[in-house]
LOLUM-860835 format. One record per residue (C-alpha): residue in one letter; x, y, z. Coordinates in Angstrom, 2 decimals, m for minus. Example, Ala and Ser with C-alpha at 12.3 -4.5 7.8 and 13.67 -1.06 7.14 Angstrom:
residues 2
NODE   r        px        py        pz
NODE   A     12.30     m4.50      7.80
NODE   S     13.67     m1.06      7.14
***
This chain:
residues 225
NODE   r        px        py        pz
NODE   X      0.00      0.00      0.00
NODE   X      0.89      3.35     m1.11
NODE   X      1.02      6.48      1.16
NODE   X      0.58      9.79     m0.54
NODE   X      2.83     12.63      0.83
NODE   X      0.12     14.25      2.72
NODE   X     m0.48     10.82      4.54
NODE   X      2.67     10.47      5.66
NODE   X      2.89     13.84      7.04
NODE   X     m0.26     13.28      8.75
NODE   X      1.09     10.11     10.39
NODE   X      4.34     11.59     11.51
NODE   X      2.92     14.58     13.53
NODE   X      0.34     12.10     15.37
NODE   X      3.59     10.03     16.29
NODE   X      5.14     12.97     17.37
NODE   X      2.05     14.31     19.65
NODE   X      2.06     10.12     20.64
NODE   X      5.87     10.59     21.66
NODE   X      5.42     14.34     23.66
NODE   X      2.62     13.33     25.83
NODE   X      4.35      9.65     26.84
NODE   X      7.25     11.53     27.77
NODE   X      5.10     14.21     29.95
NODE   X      3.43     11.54     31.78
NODE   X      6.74      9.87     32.35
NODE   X      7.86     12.93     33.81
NODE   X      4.78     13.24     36.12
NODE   X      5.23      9.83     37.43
NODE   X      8.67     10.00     37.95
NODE   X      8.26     13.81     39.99
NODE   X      5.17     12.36     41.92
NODE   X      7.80      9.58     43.10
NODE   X     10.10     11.98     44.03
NODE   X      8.03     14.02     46.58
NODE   X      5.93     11.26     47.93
NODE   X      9.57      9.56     49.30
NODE   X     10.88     12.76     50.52
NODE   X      7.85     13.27     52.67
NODE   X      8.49     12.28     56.09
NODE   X      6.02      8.43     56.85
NODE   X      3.01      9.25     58.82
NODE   X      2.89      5.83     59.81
NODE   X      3.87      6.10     63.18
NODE   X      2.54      8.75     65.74
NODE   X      4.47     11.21     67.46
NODE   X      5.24     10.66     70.83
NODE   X      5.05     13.31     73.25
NODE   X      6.51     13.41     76.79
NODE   X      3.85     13.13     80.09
NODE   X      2.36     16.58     80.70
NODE   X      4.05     18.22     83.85
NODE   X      2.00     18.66     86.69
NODE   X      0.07     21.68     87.86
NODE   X      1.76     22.59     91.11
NODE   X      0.39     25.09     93.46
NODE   X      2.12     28.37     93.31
NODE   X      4.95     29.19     95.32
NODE   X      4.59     32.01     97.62
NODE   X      6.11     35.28     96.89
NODE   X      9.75     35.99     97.51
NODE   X     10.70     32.09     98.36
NODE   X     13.65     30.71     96.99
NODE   X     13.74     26.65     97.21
NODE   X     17.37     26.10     97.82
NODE   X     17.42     29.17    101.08
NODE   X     13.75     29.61    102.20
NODE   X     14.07     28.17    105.59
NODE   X     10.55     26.18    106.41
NODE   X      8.86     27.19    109.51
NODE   X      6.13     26.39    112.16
NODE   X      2.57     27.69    110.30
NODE   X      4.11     27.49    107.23
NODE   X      1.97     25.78    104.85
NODE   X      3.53     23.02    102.45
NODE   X      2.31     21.28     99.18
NODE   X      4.08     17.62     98.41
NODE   X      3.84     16.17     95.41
NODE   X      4.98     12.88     94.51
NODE   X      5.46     11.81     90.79
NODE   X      2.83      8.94     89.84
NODE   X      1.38      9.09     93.43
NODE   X     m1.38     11.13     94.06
NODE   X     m2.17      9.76     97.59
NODE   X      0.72     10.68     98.68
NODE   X      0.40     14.01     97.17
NODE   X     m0.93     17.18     99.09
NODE   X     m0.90     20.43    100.94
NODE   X     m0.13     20.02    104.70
NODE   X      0.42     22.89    107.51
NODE   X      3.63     22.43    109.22
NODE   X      2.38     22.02    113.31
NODE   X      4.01     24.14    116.25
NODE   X      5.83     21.44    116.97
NODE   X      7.70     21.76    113.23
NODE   X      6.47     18.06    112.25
NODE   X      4.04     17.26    109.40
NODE   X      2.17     14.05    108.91
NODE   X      1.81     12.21    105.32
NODE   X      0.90      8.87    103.99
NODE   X      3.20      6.01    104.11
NODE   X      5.73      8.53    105.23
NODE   X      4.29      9.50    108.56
NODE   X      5.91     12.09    110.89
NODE   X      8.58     14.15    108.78
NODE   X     10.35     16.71    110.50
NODE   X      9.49     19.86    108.02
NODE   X     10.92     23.06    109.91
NODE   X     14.46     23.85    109.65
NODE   X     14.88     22.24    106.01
NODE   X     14.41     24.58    102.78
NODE   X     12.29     22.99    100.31
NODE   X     14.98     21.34     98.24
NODE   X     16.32     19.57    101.36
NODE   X     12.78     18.28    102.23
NODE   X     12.71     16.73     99.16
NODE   X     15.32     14.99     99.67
NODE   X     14.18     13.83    103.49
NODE   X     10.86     12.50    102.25
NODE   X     12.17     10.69     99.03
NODE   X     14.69      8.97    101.34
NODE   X     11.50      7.84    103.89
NODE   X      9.47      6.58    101.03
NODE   X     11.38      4.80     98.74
NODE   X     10.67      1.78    100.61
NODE   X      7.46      2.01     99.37
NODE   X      7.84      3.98     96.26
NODE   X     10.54      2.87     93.33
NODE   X     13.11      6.23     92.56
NODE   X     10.70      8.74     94.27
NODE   X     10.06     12.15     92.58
NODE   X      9.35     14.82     95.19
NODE   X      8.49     18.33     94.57
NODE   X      8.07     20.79     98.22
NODE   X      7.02     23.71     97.28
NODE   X      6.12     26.17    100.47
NODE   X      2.06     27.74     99.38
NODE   X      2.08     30.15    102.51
NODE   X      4.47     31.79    104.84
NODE   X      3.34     32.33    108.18
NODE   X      6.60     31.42    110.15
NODE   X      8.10     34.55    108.80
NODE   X      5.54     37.21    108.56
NODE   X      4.71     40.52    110.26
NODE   X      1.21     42.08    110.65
NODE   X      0.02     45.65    109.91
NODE   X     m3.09     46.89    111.07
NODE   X     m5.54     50.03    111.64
NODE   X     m4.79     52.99    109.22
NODE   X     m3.40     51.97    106.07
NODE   X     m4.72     51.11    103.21
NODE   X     m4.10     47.29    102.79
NODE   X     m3.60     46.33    106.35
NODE   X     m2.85     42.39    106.45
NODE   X     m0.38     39.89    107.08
NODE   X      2.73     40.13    104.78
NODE   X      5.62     37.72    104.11
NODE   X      9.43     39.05    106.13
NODE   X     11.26     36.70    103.68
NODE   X     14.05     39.51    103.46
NODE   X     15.41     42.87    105.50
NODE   X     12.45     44.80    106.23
NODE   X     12.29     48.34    108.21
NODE   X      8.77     50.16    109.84
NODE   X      9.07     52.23    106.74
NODE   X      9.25     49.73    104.15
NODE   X      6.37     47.52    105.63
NODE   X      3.92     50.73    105.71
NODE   X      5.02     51.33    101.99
NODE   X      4.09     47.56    101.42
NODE   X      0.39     48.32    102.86
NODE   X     m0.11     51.00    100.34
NODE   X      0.48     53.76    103.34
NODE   X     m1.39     55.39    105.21
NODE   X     m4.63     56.54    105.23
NODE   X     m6.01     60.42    105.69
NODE   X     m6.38     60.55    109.24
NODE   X     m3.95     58.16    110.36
NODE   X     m1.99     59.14    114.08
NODE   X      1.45     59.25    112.12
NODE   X      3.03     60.26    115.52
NODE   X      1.69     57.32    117.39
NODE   X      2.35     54.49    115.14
NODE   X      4.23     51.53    117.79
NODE   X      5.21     48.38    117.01
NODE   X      4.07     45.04    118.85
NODE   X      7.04     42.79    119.96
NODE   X      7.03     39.64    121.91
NODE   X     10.10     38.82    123.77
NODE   X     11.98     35.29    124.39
NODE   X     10.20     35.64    127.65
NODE   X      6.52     35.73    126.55
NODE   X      6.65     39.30    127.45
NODE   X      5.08     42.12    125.14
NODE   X      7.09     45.22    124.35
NODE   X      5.71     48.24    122.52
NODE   X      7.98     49.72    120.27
NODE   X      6.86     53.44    119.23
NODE   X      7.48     54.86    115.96
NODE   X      6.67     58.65    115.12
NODE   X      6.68     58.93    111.26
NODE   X      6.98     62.81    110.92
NODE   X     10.16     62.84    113.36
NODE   X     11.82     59.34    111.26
NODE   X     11.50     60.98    107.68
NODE   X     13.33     64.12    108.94
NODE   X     16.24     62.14    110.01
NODE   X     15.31     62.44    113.53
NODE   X     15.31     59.12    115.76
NODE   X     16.16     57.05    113.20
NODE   X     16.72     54.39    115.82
NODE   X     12.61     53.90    115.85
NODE   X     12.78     52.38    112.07
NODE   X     13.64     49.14    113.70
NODE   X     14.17     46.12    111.39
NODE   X     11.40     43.67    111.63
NODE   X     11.15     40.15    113.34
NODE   X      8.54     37.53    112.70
NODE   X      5.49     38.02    114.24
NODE   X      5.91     41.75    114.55
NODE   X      2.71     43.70    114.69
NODE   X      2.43     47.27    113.72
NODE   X     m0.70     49.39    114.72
NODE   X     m1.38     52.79    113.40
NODE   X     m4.09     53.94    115.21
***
């Protein structure tokens, strides 16, 4: 069979679309490849790490490693994977607190980090590589009071060197009719005995008796009357 010219030409260009669009969809294929193995497999999930625990706030101005824990104070304890073991307990007069398992733990005189290290030693018996966190919720071993004529009278935390002056700047000062002259401080001695401190406010910011801007103890109660 005879083609005529116009045949063959015919014949030749639908080879030639025949050969372009193979090779396109070769390419495709072969780019498809490409970024489905570069993708990262989906096969497995993620793992994520346990979700730390929400732990009561620390009180202001503690620092774990110094704060010194104190009668009144109060305490949370949290164990790792033990929740019966885990909770907020008041530290007695007598300086002891009482928890599960680890019974009567001598609290005051430790900071928190060396707590942690009491109880985890008095429960591993019971519990395999302990985890515990102490972190101290209120402070009421080393506090002062403030109360009549300022304007946020209240118990505060003494967890550093604290003067009359700075503690009535703490309560927000004082109010309008306050007796700045008669302001005294409450003090009870090793004795039992209660001394009254006075502090007159006008005289003190003039540089006269300084000596009356005493530096705070625990348990120090100022009244501005």
């Amino acid at each position: 069979m005879h083609l005529n010219r116009s045949g063959v030409e015919n014949l030749a260009v639908r080879l030639l679309k025949w050969t372009l669009l193979l090779a396109i969809l070769t390419n495709l294929a072969i780019a498809q490849d490409a970024a489905s193995t570069s993708q990262p497999s989906s096969s497995k999930p993620a793992t994520t790490a346990p979700a730390s625990p929400d732990l009561p706030k620390s009180a202001p101005g503690v620092r774990p490693e110094s704060y010194v824990i104190g009668a009144e104070d109060v305490i949370a304890v949290y164990v790792w994977k033990e929740p019966d073991m885990s909770k907020s307990v008041p530290v007695r007069p007598d300086g002891m607190i009482s928890l599960p398992l680890a019974g009567e733990i001598k609290a005051a005189g430790y900071t928190p980090v060396q707590l942690q290290d009491v109880l985890a030693e008095a429960i591993k018996k019971y519990v395999s590589d302990p985890q515990v966190t102490v972190v101290v919720e209120k402070i009421a071993s080393l506090s002062f009071n403030i109360v009549g004529e300022v304007n946020r009278p209240g118990y505060f935390p003494l967890t550093r060197r604290m003067t009359v002056l700075d503690a009535i700047a703490m309560a927000g000062g004082f109010k309008d009719f306050a007796k700045t002259k008669k302001v005294y401080v409450l003090r009870t001695a090793a004795n039992g005995s209660e001394q009254r401190l006075p502090f007159n406010y006008k005289q003190v910011i003039k540089g006269e008796n300084p000596q009356q801007n005493i530096e705070l103890q625990p348990r120090d109660t100022i009244v501005v009357p």
